[in-house]
Structures are given as structure tokens and as C-alpha cells.
MARLOZA-547161 format. One record per residue (C-alpha): residue in one letter; x, y, z. Coordinates in nm, 2 decimals. Last residue first. Layout:
code->a&east->X&north->Y&up->Z
...
end
This chain:
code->x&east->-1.73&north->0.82&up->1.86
code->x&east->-2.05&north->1.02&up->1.85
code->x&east->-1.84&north->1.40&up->1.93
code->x&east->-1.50&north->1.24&up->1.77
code->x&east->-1.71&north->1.24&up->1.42
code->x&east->-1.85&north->1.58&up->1.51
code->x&east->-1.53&north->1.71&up->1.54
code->x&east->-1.40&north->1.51&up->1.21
code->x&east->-1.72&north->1.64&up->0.99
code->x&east->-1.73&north->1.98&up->1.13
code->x&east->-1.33&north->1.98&up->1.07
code->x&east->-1.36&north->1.84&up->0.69
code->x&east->-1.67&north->2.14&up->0.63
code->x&east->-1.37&north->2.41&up->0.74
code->x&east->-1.13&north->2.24&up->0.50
code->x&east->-1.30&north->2.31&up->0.13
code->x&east->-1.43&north->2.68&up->0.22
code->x&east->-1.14&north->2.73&up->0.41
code->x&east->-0.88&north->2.65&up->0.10
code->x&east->-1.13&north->2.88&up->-0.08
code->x&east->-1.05&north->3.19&up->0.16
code->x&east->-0.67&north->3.08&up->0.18
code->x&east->-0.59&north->3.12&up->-0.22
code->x&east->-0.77&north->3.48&up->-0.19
code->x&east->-0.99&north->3.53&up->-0.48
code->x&east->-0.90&north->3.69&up->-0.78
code->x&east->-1.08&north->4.06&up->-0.83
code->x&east->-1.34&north->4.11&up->-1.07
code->x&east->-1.40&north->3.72&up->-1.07
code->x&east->-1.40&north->3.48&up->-1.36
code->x&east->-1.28&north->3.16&up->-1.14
code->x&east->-0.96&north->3.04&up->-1.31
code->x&east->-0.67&north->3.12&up->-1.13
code->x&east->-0.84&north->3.03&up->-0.80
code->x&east->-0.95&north->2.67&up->-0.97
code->x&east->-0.50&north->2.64&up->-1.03
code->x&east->-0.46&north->2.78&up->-0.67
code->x&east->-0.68&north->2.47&up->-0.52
code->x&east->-0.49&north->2.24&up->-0.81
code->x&east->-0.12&north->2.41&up->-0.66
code->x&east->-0.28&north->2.38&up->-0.30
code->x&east->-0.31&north->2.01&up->-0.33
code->x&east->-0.07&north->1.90&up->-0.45
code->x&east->0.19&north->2.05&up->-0.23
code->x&east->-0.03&north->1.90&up->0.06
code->x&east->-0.04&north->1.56&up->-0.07
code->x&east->0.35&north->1.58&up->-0.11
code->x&east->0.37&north->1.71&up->0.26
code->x&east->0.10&north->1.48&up->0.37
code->x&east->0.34&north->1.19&up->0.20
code->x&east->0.63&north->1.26&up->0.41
code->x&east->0.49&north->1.28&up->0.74
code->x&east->0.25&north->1.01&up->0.69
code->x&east->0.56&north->0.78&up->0.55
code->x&east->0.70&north->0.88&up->0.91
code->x&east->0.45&north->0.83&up->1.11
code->x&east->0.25&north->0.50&up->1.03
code->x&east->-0.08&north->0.58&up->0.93
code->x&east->-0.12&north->0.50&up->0.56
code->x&east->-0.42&north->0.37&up->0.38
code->x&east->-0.50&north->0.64&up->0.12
code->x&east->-0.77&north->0.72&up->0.37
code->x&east->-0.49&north->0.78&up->0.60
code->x&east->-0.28&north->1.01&up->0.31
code->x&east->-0.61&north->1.24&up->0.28
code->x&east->-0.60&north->1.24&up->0.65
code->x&east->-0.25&north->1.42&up->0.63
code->x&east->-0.35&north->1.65&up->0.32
code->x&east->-0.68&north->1.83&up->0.44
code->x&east->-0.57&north->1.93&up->0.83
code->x&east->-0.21&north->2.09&up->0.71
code->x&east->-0.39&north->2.26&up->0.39
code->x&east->-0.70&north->2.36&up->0.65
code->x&east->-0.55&north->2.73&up->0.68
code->x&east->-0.32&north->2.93&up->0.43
code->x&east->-0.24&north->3.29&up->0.64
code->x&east->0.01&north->3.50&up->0.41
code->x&east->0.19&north->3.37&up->0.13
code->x&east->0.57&north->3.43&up->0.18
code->x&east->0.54&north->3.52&up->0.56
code->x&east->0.31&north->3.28&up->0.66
code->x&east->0.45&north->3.00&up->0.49
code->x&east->0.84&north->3.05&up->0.65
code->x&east->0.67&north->3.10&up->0.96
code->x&east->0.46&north->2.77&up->0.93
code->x&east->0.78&north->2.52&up->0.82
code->x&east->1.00&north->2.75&up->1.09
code->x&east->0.67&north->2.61&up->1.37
code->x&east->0.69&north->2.29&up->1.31
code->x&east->1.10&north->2.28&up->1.29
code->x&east->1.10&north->2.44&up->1.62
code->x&east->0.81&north->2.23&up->1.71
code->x&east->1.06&north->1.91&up->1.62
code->x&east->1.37&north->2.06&up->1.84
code->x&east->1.08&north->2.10&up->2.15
code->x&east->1.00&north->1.73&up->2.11
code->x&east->1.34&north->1.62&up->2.12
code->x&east->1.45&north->1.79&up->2.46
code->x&east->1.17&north->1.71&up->2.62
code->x&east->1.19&north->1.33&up->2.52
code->x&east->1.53&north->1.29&up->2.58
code->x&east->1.45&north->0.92&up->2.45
code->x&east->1.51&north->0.63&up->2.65
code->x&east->1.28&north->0.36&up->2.51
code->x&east->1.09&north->0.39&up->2.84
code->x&east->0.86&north->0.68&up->2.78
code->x&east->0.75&north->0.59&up->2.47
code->x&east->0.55&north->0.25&up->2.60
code->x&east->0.35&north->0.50&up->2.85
code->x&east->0.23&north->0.79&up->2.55
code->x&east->0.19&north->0.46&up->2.33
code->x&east->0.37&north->0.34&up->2.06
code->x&east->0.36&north->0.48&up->1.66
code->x&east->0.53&north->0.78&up->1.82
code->x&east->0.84&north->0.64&up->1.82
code->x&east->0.82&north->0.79&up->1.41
code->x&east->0.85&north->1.06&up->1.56
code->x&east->1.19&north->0.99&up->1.81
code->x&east->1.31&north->0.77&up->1.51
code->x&east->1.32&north->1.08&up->1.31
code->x&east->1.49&north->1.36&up->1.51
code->x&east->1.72&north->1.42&up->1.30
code->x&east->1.51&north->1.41&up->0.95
code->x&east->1.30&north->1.64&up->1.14
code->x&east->1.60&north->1.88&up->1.17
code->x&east->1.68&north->1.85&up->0.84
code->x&east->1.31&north->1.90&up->0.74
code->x&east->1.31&north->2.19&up->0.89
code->x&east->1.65&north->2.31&up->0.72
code->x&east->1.54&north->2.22&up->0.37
code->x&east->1.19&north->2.38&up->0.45
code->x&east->1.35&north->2.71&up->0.57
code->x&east->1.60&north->2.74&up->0.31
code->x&east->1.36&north->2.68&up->0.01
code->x&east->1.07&north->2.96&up->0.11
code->x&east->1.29&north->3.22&up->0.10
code->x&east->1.41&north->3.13&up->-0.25
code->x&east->1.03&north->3.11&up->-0.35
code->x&east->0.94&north->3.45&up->-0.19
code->x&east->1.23&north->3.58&up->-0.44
code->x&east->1.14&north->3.41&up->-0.74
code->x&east->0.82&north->3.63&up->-0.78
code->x&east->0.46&north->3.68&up->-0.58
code->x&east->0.19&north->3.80&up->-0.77
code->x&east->-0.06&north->3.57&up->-0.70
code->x&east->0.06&north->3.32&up->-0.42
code->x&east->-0.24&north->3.43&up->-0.19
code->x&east->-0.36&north->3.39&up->0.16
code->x&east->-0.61&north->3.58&up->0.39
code->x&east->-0.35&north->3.78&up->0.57
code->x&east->-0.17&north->3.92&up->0.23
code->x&east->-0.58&north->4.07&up->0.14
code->x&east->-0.55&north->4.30&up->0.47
code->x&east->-0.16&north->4.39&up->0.48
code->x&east->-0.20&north->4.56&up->0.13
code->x&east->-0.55&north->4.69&up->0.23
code->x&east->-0.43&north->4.81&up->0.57
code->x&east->-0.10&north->4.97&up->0.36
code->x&east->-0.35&north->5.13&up->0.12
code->x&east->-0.53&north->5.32&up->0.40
code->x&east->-0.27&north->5.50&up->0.57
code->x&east->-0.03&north->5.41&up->0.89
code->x&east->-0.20&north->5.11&up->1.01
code->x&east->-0.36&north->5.14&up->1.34
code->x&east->-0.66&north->4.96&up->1.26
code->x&east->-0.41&north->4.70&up->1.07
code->x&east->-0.24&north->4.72&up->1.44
code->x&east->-0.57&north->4.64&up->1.64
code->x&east->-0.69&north->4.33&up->1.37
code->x&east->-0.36&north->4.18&up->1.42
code->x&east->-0.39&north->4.19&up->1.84
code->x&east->-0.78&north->4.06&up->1.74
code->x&east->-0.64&north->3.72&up->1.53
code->x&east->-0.34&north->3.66&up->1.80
code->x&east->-0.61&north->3.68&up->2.11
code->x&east->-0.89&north->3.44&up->1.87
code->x&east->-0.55&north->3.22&up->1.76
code->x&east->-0.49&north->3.17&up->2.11
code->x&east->-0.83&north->3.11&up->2.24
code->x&east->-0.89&north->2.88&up->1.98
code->x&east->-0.58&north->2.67&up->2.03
code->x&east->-0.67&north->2.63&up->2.39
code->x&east->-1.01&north->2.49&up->2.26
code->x&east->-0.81&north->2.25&up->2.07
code->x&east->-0.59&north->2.12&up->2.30
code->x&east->-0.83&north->2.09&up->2.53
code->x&east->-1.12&north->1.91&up->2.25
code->x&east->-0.94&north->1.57&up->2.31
code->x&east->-0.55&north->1.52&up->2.36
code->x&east->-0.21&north->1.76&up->2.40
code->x&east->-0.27&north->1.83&up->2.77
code->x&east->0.03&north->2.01&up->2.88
code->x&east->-0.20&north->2.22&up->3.08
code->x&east->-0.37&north->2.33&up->2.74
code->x&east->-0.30&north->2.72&up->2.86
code->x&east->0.06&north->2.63&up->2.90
code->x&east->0.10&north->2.46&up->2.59
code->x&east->-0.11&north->2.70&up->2.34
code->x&east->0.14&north->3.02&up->2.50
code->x&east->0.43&north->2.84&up->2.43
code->x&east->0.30&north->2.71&up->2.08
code->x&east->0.22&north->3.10&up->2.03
code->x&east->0.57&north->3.18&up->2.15
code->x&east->0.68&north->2.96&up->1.86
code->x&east->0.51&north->3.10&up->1.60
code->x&east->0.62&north->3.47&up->1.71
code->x&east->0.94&north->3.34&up->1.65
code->x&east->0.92&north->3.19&up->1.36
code->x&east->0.78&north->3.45&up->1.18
code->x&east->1.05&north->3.67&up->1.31
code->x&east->1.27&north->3.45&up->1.16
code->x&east->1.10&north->3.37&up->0.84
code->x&east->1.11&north->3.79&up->0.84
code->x&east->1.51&north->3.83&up->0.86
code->x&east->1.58&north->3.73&up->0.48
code->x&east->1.45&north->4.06&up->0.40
code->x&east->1.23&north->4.17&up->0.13
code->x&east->0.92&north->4.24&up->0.33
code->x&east->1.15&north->4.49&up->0.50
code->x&east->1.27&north->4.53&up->0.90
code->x&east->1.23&north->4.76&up->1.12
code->x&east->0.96&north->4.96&up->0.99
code->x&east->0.70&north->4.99&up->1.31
code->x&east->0.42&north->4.84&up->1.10
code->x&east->0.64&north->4.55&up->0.94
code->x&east->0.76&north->4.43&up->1.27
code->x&east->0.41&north->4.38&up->1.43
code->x&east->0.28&north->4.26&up->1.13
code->x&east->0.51&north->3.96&up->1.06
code->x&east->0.52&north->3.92&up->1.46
code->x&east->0.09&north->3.89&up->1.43
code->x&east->0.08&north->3.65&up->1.11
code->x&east->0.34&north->3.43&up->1.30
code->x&east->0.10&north->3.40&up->1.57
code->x&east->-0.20&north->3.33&up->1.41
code->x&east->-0.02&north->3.05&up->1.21
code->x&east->0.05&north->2.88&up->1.54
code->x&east->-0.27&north->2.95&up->1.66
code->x&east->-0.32&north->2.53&up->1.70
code->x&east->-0.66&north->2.54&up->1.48
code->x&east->-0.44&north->2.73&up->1.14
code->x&east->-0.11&north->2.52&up->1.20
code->x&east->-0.35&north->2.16&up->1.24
code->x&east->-0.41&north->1.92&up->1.56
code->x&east->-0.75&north->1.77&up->1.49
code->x&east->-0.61&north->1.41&up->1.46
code->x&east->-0.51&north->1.43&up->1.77
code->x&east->-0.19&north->1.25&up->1.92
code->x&east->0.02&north->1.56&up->2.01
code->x&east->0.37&north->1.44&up->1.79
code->x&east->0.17&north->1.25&up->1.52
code->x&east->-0.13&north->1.54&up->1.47
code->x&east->0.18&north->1.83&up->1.49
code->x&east->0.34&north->1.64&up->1.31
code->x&east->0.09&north->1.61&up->0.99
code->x&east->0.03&north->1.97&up->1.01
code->x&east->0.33&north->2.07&up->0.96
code->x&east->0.41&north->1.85&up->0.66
code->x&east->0.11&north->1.96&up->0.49
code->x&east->0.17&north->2.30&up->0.59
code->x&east->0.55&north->2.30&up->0.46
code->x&east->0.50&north->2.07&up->0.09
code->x&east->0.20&north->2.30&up->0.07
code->x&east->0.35&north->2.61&up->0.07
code->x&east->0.63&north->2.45&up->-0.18
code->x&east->0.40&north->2.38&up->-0.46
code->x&east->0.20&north->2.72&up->-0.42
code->x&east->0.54&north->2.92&up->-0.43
code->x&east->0.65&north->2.64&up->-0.73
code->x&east->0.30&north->2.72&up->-0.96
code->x&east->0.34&north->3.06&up->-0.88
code->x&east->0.75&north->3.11&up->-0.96
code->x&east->0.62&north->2.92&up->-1.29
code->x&east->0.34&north->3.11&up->-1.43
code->x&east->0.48&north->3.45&up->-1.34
code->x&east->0.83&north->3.51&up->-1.45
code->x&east->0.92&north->3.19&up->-1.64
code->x&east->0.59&north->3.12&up->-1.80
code->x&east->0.50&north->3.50&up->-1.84
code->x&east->0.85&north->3.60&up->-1.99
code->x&east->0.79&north->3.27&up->-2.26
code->x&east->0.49&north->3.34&up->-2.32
code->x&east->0.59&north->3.71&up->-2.46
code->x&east->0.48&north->3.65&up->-2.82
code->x&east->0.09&north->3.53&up->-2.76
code->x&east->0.00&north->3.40&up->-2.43
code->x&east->-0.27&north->3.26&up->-2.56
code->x&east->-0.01&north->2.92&up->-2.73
code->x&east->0.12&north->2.88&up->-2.44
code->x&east->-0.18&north->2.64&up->-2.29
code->x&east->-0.56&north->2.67&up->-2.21
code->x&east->-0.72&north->3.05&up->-2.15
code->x&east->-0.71&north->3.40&up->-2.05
code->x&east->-0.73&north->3.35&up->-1.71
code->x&east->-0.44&north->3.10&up->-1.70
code->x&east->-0.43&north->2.76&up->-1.73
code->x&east->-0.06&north->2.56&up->-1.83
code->x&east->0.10&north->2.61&up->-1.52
code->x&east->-0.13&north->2.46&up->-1.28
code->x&east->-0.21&north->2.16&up->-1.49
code->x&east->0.12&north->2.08&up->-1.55
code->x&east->0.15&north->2.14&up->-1.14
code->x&east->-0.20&north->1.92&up->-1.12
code->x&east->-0.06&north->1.62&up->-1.31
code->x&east->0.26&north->1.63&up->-1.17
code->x&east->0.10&north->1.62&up->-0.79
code->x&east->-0.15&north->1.37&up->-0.89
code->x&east->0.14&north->1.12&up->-1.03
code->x&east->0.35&north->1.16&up->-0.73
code->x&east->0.08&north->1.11&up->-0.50
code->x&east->-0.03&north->0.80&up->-0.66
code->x&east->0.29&north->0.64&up->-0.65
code->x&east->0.31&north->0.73&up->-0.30
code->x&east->0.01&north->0.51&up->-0.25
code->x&east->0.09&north->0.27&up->-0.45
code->x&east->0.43&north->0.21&up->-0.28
code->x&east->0.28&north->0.22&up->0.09
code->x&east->0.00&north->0.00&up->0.00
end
């Protein structure tokens, strides 16, 4: 099952990224873009496709560790405040001008705000990682994170930087160049580094909370080097495409009812499910005839928010 299913993957993710590359709002193939298709392709067309591509690869992965490491299927970057939290540092540091959209520093930042939020989602769960805590706790910090971003957008200098940092919060790879995609690279090569690293401690995880604790891992230590990774995989997200919710709930129990639910092969096959699919979510955005394109994350939450009713009222009669 393990082989067929990540055959499958493979073949659905290069299916959609041809697909993704090849429609366009004025129509099928090269051939409409007339004599400058090959600047569109390589300028717009492909940094797109890749941006989309690689935001997935993160949140899926994200999403499926954070659901191994805390033992609930519900766990996701969006429901956790994770996201939430990067969003807020991104703003935070962008309204008082210390550092530019450009800059290598904002994963960083990202990451750290991310990581205080996991702090702050910890303490207020009581270290309780199962059941609706987790997620309630969650809630409460995405809510505080979601009304202290609200507060500086009110506060934002004039009106066409609150629109600017408005539409980047709800999610989009439109627009975006090589140079979101080149920031998005380092941080997933060096998260899943770390992951790799830390590998037999996840995939441990297969065991039970009291079997784990005997195989003598550092198990403090370990878990706090994968929410690092976690939360540098979300950052890194958040600050090339805004806030993308659902993509790290969708793709890991899209791999289970594939058949797969040991760790590691979840791990690595939500983050290929995930890649593909936001690039055939992005490739419908591209297409819908709109005034103004829809936000990437608004349609990702129309297709993940009915998935979490479904799951939390599945739990709820379990």
C-alpha cells in the first residue's frame, strides 16, 4: 500500500503542477499568451506554480506532526494559533519599519512569534495535547493573536497599507516572484533536516504515550527541536503567502484514507499531498472569472472548514 500510494501522489502532484502552469485566465496552454509566453511562464506562471507547490509541501508537513507528535487528529497550524502567531510578529515588525518584506530576517520573526504561540497553546492546554483541550486552547490563542492583528491593521499608517496587509492575511501566491520562492527553500530544507534528525523519536510515536517513555529518549528535549522545525515550516509559509488554513488538516487524513498511518511515510506523504493540493486549489483560483482573484486561503477554508465539522463531530459520537 505504501508504494501505490506514493505512486499516486506523485502522479497527482505532476498532473496538477502541469495543470497549474498551463491555465491561465485568458485560456488553455502557451499558445494565448501570444509573443511574450515565454517571460509570463518563467516570471509569473512558474514562480506561482512552485510558491504554491512549496507552501503546501510545509503545511502539509506541519500539520501532519503536529497530529503524530500531540496524538489528535484535529491538531492543524491554522486550529493550534501557530499560524496566528506568525501572522501577528510579521505585522508587528512590518508596521514599526524595522525590517523589510524583502529581508531574509522575516521567516525568523515568523518563527518566533510562532513559537511563542505554541508556548502560550501549551501552558493554557496544561500540557494536555489530547481531546477538545488542546483545541479549545488553540482557539483562544488564535482568537487573542487574530484581534492583536486586527488592532495594528486599525492602526495602520494609511489606507492602502491596511488593504495591502488585509488581502496578504487571507492567503495568496498571486503575484509573488522568485524571491518568496528562494525564502521559502532554506526554511523547508533546514526543517526537514532537523525532522530528519529527530526521526526515530517521531516515528516512536507509533507506541503509546506509556511504552514511549521507556525507550530512553530525551523526550523534552526532542519534542521542543521538532516544534521548532513545526513552527520554521509555518513562519516560512506565513510570511511568503500569508495565512493558508485547512492545507495541514486536508492532506495528512487524505494520506490515512489512502491507507497510511504509520508516522514517518504520513509525514512525508502529507507534505506531497499537501503541495498538490494547493497548486490544483490555486490552479480553480486562477480560473474563477471574478473582478478581483480570490484569496488562495479563503477557498482553501471553504474546502477544509466542512472536513473539521465532519472530524469534530465524528470524535463528538465516537
Amino acid at each position: 500500500m505504501g508504494r501505490l500510494t506514493l505512486a499516486a501522489l506523485v502522479l497527482f502532484t505532476i498532473a496538477v503542477m502541469a495543470l497549474h502552469t498551463l491555465l491561465g485566465s485568458t485560456g488553455w496552454g502557451m499558445a494565448v499568451l501570444g509573443d511574450n509566453a515565454a517571460m509570463i511562464f518563467y516570471e509569473l506562471r512558474l514562480p506561482r506554480m512552485l510558491l504554491a507547490l512549496l507552501n503546501g509541501i510545509a503545511l502539509g508537513v506541519a500539520g501532519a506532526v503536529l497530529q503524530v507528535l500531540f496524538r489528535n487528529p484535529l491538531a492543524e497550524p491554522g486550529i493550534t494559533g501557530v499560524a496566528s502567531g506568525s501572522a501577528l510578529a510579521v505585522v508587528l515588525v512590518l508596521y514599526s519599519g524595522l525590517v523589510l518584506p524583502s529581508l531574509w530576517a522575516l521567516p525568523a520573526i515568523g518563527m518566533l512569534g510562532g513559537l511563542l504561540s505554541l508556548i502560550a497553546l501549551w501552558l493554557i492546554a496544561g500540557g494536555n495535547t489530547s481531546g477538545f483541550r488542546l483545541i479549545l486552547a488553540g482557539v483562544a490563542v488564535a482568537s487573542l493573536a487574530g484581534a492583536l492583528v486586527a488592532l495594528v491593521l486599525n492602526l495602520a499608517p494609511n489606507p492602502f497599507a491596511y488593504l495591502e496587509w488585509s488581502l496578504w492575511l487571507l492567503g495568496s501566491v498571486a503575484n509573488r516572484g522568485w524571491e518568496q520562492v528562494l525564502l521559502m527553500l532554506p526554511s523547508i530544507v533546514l526543517a526537514g533536516a532537523v525532522l530528519y534528525w529527530q526521526r526515530n523519536y517521531v516515528d516512536a510515536h507509533i507506541f503509546d504515550v506509556a511504552t514511549l517513555a521507556t525507550l530512553g529518549f530525551r523526550q523534552r528535549f526532542a519534542t521542543w527541536w521538532v516544534l521548532l522545525a513545526v513552527t520554521l515550516l509555518i513562519s516560512a509559509s506565513v510570511v511568503t503567502a500569508g495565512v493558508i488554513g485547512f492545507i495541514g488538516l486536508l492532506a495528512p487524513h487524505a494520506v490515512r484514507l489512502l491507507g497510511e498511518h504509520r508516522p514517518l511515510p504520513l509525514i512525508a506523504l502529507s507534505g506531497l499531498c499537501g503541495g498538490g493540493l494547493l497548486v490544483l486549489i490555486d490552479a480553480v483560483v486562477k480560473t474563477i472569472p471574478t473582478t478581483v482573484e480570490l484569496q488562495l486561503g479563503v477557498v482553501a477554508a471553504f474546502l477544509g472548514a466542512p472536513w473539521l465539522i465532519y472530524l469534530l463531530a465524528k470524535q463528538r459520537f465516537a
